[in-house]
C-alpha positions as CSV (number, residue, x, y, z in Angstrom):
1,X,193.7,106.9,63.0
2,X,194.1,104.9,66.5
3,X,191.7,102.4,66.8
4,X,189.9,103.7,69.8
5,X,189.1,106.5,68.0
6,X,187.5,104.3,65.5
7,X,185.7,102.5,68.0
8,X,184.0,105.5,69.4
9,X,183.0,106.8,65.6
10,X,181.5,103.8,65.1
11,X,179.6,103.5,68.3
12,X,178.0,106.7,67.8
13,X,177.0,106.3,64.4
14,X,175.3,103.3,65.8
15,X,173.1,105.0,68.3
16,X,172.2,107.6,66.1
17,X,171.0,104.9,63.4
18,X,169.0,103.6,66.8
19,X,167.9,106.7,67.9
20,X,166.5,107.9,64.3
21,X,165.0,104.3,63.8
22,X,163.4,104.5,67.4
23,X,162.4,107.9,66.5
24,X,160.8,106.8,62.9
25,X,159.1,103.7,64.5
26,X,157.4,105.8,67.8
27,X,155.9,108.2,64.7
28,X,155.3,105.1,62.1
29,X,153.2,103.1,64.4
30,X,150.1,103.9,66.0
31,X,147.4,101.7,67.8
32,X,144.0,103.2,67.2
33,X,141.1,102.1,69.7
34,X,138.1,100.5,68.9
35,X,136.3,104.5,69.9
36,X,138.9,106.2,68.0
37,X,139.4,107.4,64.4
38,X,142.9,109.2,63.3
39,X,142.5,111.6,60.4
40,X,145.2,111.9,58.5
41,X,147.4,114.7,56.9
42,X,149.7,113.7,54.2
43,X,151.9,117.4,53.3
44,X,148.9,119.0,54.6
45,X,146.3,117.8,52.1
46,X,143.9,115.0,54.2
47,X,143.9,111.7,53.0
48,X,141.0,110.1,55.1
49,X,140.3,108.2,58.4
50,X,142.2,105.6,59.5
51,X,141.8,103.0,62.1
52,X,140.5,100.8,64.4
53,X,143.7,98.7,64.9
54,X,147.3,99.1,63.7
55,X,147.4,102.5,61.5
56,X,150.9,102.9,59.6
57,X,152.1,106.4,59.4
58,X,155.1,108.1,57.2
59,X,157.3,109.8,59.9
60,X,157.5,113.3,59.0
61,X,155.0,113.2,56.2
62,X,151.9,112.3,57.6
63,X,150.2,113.9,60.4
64,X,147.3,112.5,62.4
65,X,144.5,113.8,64.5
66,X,142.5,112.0,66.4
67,X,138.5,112.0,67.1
68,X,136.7,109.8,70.1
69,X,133.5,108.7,68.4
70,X,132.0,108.1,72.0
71,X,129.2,110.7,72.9
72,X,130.0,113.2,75.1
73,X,128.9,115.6,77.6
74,X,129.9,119.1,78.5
75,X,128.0,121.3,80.7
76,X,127.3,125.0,80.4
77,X,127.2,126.8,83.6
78,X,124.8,129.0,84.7
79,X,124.3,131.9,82.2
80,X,121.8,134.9,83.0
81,X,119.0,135.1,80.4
82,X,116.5,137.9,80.0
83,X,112.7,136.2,79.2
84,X,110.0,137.4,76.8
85,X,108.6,139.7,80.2
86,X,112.3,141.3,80.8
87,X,112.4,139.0,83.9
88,X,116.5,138.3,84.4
89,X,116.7,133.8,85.3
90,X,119.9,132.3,85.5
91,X,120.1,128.9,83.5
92,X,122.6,126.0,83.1
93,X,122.3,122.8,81.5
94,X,124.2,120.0,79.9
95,X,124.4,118.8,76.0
96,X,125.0,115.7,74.6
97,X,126.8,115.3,71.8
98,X,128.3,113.1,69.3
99,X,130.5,113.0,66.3
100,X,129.7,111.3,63.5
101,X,132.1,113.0,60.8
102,X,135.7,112.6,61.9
103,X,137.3,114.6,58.8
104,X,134.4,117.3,59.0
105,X,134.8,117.5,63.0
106,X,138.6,118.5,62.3
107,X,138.5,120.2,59.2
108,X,135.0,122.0,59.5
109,X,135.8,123.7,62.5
110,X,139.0,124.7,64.2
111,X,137.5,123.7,68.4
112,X,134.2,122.4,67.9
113,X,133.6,122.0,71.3
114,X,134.4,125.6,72.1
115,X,132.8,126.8,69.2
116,X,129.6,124.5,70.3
117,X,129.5,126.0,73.7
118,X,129.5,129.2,72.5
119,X,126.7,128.6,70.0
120,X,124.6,126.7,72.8
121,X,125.3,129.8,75.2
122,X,124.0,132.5,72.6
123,X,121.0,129.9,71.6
124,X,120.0,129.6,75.5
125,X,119.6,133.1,75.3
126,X,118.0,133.6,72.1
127,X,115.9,130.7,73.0
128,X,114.7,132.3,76.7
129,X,114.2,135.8,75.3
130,X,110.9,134.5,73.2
131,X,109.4,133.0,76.6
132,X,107.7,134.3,79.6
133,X,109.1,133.8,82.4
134,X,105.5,131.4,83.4
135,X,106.3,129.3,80.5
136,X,110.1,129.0,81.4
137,X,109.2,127.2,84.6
138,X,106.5,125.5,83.4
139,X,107.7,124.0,79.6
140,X,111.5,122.7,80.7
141,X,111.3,119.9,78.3
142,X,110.0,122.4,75.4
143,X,112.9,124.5,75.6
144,X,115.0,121.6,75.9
145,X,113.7,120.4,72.8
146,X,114.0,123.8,70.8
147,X,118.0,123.9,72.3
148,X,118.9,120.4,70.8
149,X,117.1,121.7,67.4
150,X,118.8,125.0,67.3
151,X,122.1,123.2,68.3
152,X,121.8,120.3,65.7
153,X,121.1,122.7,63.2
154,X,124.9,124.8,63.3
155,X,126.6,121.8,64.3
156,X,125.7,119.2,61.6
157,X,128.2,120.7,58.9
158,X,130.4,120.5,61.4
159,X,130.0,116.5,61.4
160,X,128.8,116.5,65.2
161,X,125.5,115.5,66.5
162,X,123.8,116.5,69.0
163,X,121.8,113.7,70.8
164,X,120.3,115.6,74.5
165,X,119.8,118.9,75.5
166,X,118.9,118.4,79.7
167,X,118.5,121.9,81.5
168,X,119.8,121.6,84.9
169,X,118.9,124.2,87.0
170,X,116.6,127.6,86.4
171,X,117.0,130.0,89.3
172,X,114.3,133.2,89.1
173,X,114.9,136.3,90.7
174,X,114.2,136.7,94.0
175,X,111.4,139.0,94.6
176,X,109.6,135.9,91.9
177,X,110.9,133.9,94.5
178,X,109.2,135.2,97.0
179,X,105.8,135.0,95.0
180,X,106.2,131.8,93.9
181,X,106.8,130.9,97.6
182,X,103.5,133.0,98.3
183,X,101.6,131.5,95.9
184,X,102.6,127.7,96.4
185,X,101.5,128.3,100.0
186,X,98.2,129.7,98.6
187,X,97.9,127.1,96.7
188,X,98.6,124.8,99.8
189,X,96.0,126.7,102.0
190,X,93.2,126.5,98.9
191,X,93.6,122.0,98.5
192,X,93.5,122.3,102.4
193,X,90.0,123.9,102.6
194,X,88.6,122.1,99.2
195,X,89.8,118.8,100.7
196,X,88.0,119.6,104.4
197,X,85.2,121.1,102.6
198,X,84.8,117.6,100.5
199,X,85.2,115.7,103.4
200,X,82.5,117.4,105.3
201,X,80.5,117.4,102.3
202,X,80.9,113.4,101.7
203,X,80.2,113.0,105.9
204,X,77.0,114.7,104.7
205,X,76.2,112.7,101.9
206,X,76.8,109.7,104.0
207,X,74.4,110.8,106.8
208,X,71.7,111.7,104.7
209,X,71.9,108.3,103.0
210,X,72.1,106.8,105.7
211,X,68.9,108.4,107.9
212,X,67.2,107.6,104.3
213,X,67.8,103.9,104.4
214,X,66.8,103.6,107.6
215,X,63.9,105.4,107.5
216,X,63.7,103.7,103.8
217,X,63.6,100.0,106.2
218,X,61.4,101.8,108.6
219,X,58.5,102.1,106.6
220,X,59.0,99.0,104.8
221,X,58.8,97.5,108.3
222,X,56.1,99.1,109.2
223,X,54.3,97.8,105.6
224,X,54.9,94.4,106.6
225,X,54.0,94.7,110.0
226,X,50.4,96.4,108.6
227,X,50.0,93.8,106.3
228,X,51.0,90.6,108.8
229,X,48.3,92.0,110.8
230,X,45.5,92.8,108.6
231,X,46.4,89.5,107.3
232,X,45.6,88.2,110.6
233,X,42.8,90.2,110.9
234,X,41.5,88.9,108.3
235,X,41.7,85.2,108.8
236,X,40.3,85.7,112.6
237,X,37.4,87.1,111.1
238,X,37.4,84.6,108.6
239,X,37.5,82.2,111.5
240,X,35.1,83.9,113.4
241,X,32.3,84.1,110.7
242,X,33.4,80.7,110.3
243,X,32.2,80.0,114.2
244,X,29.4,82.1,113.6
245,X,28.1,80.0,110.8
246,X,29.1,76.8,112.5
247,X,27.1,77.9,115.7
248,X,24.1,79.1,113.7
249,X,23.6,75.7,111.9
250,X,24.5,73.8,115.4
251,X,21.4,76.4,116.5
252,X,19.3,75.8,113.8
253,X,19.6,71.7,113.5
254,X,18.7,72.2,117.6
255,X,15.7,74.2,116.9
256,X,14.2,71.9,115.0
257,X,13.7,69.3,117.2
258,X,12.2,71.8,119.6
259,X,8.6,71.7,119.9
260,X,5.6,74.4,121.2
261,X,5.6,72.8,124.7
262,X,9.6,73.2,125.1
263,X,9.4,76.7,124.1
264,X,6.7,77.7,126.8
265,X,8.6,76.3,129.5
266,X,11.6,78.1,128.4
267,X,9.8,81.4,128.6
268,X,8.0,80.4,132.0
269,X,11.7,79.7,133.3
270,X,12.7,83.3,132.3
271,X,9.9,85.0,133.7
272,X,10.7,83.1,136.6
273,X,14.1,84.5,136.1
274,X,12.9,88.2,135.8
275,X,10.5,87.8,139.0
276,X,14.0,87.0,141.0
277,X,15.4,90.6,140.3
278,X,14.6,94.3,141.1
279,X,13.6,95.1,138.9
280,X,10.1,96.8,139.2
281,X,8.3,96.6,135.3
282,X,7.9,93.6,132.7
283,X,7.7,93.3,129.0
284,X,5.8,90.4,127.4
285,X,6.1,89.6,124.3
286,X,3.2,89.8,122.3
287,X,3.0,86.0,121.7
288,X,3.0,84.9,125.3
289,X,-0.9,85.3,125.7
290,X,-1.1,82.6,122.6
291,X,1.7,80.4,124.3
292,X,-0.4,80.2,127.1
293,X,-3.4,79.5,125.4
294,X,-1.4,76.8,123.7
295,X,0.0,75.4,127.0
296,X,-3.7,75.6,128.6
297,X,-5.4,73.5,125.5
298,X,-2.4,70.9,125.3
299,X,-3.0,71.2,129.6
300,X,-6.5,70.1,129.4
301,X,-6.1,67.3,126.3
């Protein structure tokens, strides 16, 4: 055999060694993440999880799926749903999910994400059609709750959690629309008038109070004004009696000292003042003819 021939033999035999060896080692060696599990198939019968890390693998013989461990989040687009009141609403929302069975999420269940959509689609439906279409609007975050339930519930033999159910958007018909539009603007129109009605009822309030204080002030003005001047009243009458009884004693210390002669000249001095006016008739006392008499006898001593 020439030895080029030779050559060329052996050459190829050497990259097919390379190729099979490169071939064995690409299938041999795997580098699992951290989020990542590998289960894996040994002749078809499982033989566990394997990984984080370096995983090992028998070319050929063992087969390996992986599963991301991370939770996920697929979203179900909008699906028309009959309520309780045969009203037709178009819903879509978003679930959460997570796995926490590798070997069940690949042995349980052939596309559990498919299959899980499909469950949470029928679900939505079954969920809406035992509502009213009030309660729809009104209790998002019941029905939310009720779709993660119902959801958990198939899904947990299949090793996957689900963590979230979050609808996203609930459109109503339109003619409901239209009333809801109606009625928000109602609704408007009704807070407007309370609100104004309250504020005139408050300015009211306010008013009243306020003439009531002042005339509250008022009259307790007025009671201290009528008592400041009874009170002074009463001490100038206090003072006045006081003058009174002052000038009385004053009178009476004077009289005294005044004897019968005094007295007769006083009355002589006042007729002598009545004979100086017009007046045209007299009145004597009755004890001026005895002054006299007294005046005459002290005359003549």
């Amino acid at each position: 055999m020439p030895t080029g021939t030779v050559t060329t033999t052996v050459l190829c035999v050497v990259a097919f060694v390379v190729v099979v060896l490169v071939f064995f080692l690409a299938n041999a060696i795997r580098i699992v993440n951290e989020y990542q599990r590998l289960v894996v198939f040994r002749l078809g019968r499982c033989v566990g999880t394997k990984g984080p890390g370096l995983v090992l693998l028998i070319p050929i013989i063992d087969r390996a799926v992986k599963a991301d461990l991370r939770e996920q989040v697929r979203e179900v687009p909008h699906q028309v749903s009959i309520t309780k009141d045969n009203a037709p609403i178009s819903i879509d929302f978003l679930w959460y999910f997570k796995v926490m069975d590798p070997t069940m999420s690949v042995i349980g269940v052939a596309n559990f994400e498919l299959s899980s959509a499909g469950m949470a689609t029928t679900t939505l439906r079954s969920v809406i059609g035992g509502i009213p279409l009030d309660e729809v609007l009104s209790q998002r975050e019941h029905i939310n709750q009720t779709l993660r339930l119902k959801l958990d519930e198939v899904t947990e033999r299949w090793g996957v959690k689900v963590t979230n159910v979050e609808i996203r958007e609930i459109i109503p018909p339109k003619d409901v629309q239209d009333a809801m539009n109606k009625q928000m603007s109602a609704e408007r129109i009704r807070r407007a008038v309370v609100t104004e009605s309250e504020g005139n009822r408050d300015a009211a309030i306010n008013v009243a109070t306020g003439h009531k204080q002042a005339t509250i002030l008022q009259a307790e003005g007025q009671k201290q004004s009528a008592i400041l001047e009874a009170e002074g009243q009463k001490q100038a009458q206090v003072l006045k009696a006081d003058g009174f009884s002052v000038a009385l004693e004053k009178i009476f210390a004077a009289a005294k000292t005044i004897d019968q002669k005094t007295m007769t000249l006083q009355y002589f001095e006042t007729l002598k003042n009545l004979g100086q006016g017009a007046s045209t008739k007299f009145i004597f006392p009755m004890e001026f003819t005895s002054m006299i008499e007294n005046f005459v006898k002290a005359k003549e001593k």
